[in-house]
C-alpha positions as CSV (number, residue, x, y, z in Angstrom):
1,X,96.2,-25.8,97.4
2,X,93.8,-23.5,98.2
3,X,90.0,-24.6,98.6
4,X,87.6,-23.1,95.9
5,X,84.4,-23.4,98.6
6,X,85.0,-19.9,100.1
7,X,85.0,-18.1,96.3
8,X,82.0,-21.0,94.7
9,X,79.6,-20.2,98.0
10,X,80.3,-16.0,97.6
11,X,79.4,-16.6,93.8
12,X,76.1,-18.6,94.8
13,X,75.5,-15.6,97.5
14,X,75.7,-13.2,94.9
15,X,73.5,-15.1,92.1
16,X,70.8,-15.8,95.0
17,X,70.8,-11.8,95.7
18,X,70.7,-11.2,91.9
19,X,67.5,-13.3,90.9
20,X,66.2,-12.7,94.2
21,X,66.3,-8.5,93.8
22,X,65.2,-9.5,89.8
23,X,62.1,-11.3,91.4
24,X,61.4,-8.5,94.1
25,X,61.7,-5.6,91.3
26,X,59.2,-7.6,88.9
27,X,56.6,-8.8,91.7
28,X,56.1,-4.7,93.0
29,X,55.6,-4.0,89.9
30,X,52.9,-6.9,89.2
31,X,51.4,-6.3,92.8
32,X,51.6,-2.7,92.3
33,X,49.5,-3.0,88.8
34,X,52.0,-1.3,87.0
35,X,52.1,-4.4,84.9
36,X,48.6,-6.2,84.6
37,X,47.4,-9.4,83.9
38,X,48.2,-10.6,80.5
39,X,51.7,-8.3,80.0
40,X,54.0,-10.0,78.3
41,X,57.4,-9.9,80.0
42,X,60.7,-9.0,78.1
43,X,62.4,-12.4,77.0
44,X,65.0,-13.8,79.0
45,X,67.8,-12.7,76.2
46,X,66.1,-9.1,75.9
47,X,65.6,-9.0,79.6
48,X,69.0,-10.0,81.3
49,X,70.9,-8.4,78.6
50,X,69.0,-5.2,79.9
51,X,69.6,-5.5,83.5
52,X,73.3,-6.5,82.8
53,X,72.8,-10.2,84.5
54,X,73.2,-13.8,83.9
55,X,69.8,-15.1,81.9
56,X,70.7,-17.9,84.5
57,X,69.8,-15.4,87.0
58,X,66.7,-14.0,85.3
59,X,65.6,-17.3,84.6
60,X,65.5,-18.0,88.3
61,X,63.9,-14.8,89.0
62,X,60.9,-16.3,86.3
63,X,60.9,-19.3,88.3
64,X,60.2,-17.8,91.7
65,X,57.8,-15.5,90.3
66,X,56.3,-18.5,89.0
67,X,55.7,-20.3,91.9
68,X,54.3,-17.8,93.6
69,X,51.7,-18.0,91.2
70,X,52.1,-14.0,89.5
71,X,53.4,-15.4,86.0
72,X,53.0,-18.4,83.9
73,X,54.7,-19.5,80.2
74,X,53.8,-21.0,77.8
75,X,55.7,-22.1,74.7
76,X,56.0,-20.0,71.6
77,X,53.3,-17.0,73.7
78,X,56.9,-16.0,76.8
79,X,55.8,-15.4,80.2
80,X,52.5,-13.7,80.9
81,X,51.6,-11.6,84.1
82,X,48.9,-14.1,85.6
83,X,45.0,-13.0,86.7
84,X,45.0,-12.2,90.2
85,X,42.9,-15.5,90.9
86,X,46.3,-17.6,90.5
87,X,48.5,-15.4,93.0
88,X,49.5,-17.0,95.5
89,X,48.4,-14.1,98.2
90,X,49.5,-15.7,101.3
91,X,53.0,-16.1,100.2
92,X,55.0,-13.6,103.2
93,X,56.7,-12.1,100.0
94,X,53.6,-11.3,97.8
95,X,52.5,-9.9,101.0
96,X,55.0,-7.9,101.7
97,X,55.0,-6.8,98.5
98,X,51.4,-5.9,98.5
99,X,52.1,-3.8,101.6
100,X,55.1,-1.8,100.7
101,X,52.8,0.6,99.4
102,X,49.5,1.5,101.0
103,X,47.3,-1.9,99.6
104,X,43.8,-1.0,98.2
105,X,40.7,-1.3,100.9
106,X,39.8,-4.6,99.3
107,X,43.0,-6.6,100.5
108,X,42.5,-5.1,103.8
109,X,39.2,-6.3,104.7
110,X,40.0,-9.4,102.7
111,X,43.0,-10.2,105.1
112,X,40.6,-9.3,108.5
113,X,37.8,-11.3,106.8
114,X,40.1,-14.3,106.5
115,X,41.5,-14.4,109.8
116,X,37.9,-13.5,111.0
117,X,36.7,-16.9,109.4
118,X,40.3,-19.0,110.7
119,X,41.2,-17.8,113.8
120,X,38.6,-18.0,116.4
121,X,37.5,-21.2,115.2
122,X,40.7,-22.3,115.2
123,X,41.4,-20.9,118.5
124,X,38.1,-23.0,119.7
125,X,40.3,-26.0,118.2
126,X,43.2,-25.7,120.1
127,X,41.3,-25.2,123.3
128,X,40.5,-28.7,123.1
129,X,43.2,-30.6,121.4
130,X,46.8,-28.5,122.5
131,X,49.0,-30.5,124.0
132,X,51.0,-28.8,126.8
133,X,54.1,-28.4,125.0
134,X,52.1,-26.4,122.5
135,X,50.4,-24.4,125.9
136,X,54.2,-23.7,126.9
137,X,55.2,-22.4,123.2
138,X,52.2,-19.6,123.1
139,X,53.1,-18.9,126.7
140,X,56.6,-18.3,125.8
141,X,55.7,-16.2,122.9
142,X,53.3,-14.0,124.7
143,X,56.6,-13.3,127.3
144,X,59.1,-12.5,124.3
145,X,56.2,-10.5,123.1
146,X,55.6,-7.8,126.5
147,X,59.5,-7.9,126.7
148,X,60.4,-6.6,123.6
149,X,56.7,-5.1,122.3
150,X,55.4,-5.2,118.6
151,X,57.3,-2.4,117.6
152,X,60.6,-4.3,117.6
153,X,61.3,-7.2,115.4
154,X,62.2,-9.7,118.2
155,X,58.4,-8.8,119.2
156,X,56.7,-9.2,115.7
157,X,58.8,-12.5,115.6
158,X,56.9,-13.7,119.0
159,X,53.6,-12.5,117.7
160,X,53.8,-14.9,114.6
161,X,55.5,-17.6,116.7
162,X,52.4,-17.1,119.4
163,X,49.4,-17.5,116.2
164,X,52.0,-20.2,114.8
165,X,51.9,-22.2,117.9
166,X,47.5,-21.5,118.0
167,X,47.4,-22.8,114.5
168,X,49.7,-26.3,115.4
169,X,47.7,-26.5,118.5
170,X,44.6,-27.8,116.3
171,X,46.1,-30.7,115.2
172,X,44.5,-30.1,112.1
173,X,46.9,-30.6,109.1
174,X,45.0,-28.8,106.6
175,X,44.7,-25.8,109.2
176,X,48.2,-26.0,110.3
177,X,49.3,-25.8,106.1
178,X,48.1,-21.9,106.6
179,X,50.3,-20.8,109.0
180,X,53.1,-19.1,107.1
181,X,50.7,-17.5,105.1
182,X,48.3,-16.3,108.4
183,X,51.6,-15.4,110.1
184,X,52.5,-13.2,107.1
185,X,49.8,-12.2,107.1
186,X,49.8,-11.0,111.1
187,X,53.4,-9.1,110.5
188,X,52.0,-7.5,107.0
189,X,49.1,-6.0,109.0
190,X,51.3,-4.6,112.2
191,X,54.4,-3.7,110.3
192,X,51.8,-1.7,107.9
193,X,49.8,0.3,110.9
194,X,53.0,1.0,112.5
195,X,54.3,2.7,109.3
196,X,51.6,4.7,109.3
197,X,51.1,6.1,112.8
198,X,52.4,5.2,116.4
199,X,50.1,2.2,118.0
200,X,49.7,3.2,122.1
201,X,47.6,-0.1,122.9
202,X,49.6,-3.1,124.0
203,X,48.1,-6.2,122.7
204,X,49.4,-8.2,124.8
205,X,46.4,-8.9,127.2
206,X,44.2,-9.7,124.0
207,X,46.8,-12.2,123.6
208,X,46.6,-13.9,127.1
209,X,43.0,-13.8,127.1
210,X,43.3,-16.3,124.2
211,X,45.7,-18.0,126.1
212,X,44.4,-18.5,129.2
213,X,41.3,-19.5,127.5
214,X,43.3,-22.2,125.7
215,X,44.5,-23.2,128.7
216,X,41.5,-23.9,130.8
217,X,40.3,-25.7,127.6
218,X,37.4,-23.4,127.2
219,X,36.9,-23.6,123.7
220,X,34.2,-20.9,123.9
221,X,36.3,-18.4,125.2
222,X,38.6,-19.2,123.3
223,X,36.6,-18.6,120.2
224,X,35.3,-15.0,121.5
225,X,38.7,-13.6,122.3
226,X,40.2,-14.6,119.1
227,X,37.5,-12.9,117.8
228,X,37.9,-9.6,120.0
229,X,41.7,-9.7,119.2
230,X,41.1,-9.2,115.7
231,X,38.7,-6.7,116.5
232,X,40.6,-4.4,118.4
233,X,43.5,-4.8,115.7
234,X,41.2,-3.9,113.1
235,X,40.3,-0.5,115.3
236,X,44.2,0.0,115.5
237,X,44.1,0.5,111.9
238,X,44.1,4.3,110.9
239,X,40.4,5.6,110.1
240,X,40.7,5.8,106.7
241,X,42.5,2.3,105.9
242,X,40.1,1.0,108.4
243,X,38.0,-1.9,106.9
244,X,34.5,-2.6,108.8
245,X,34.7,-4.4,112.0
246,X,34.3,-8.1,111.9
247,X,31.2,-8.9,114.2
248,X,31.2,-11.3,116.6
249,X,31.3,-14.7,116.7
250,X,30.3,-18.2,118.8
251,X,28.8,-17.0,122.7
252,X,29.6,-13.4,121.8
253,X,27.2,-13.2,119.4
254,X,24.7,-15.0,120.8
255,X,24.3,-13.1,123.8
């Protein structure tokens, strides 16, 4: 008798592509504000018999959507598009959402702004609390990242695994609870100036200064070449996405 495993698992492959392309159609067009806060959504019979799907799979679709914080329901009212304050913006596929278009100037210097405020602090952090296995992680990051460069996906990969390995390196649970969502946020912001014009400048030393201020537990220096690595990405932007510079912060500032 033949198993039924191969022909169940292709079903389940297709129903996760189904909702999942659902969710991904729904969420641009929430993102994009083509549907704004407050828009009632089709109903699940309307809606799947529409797209010719499963209300199984639209239903999922709902619930991802939904726990990414861009709809809510309520009984007898369907399923609302929700204010912006309950997305969930650091999700990596609001984000990328967000960025398959050019995103407005606000989420732009919101994104900067926000790893202005996490990272160099966070950097400080980790100067003085990484544990060597953690030192060995950014180190091996930083090599994938020269050998392959940001403009391949191996080297974005090593990017997010090198501010990945920063953000574990505080030993700060509540710190560490962002790092998808910085991550994504690293890889929305690179993929994005790439698509827009050819980046020359090799990050990679910014990088290792961070690093080899981490490593000489320098928490200082640390702080200020967080800070200067997210300045220089923010000049890597093209001028007229460019959000302000963040200024300095910790010794930089001071002297």
């Amino acid at each position: 008798m033949l198993s039924k495993r191969p022909a169940r698992a292709k079903r389940a492959s297709g129903q996760l592509r189904v909702h999942g392309t659902i969710a991904r159609e729904i969420g641009l067009a929430i993102v994009s504000g083509s549907l704004r806060p407050g828009h009632v959504l089709d109903g699940e019979i309307e809606a799947s018999s529409r797209r010719n799907v499963s209300r199984t799979a639209y239903r999922e679709a709902m619930r991802i959507l939904g726990a990414k914080g861009l709809v809510h329901s309520r009984p007898r009212t369907g399923t609302r598009v929700s204010v912006v304050a309950d997305w969930h913006l650091l999700d990596p596929d609001v984000l990328t959402w967000m960025f398959s278009r050019v995103p407005r100037q606000e989420v732009l210097h919101g994104l900067f702004e926000l790893r202005t405020l996490l990272e160099p602090p966070a950097a400080a952090l980790a100067a003085v609390r990484r544990t060597q296995a953690q030192l060995a992680d950014m180190r091996a990051a930083l090599d994938e990242m020269k050998r392959h460069t940001l403009h391949a996906p191996e080297g974005r990969a090593a990017d997010k695994a090198f501010h990945a390995a920063l953000l574990n390196a505080t030993a700060n649970p509540f710190i560490i609870s962002l790092t998808n969502g910085v991550t994504a946020a690293v890889d929305s912001l690179t993929l994005f100036k790439q698509r827009l014009h050819k980046i020359n400048r090799d990050p990679v030393p910014d990088h290792l200064r961070v690093y080899d201020a981490i490593a000489a537990k320098d928490s200082d220096a640390a702080r200020d070449a967080m800070g200067r690595l997210i300045r220089m990405a923010v000049l890597d932007m093209p001028v007229k996405q460019r959000p302000k510079p963040p200024k300095p912060a910790g010794r930089e500032a001071r002297e």
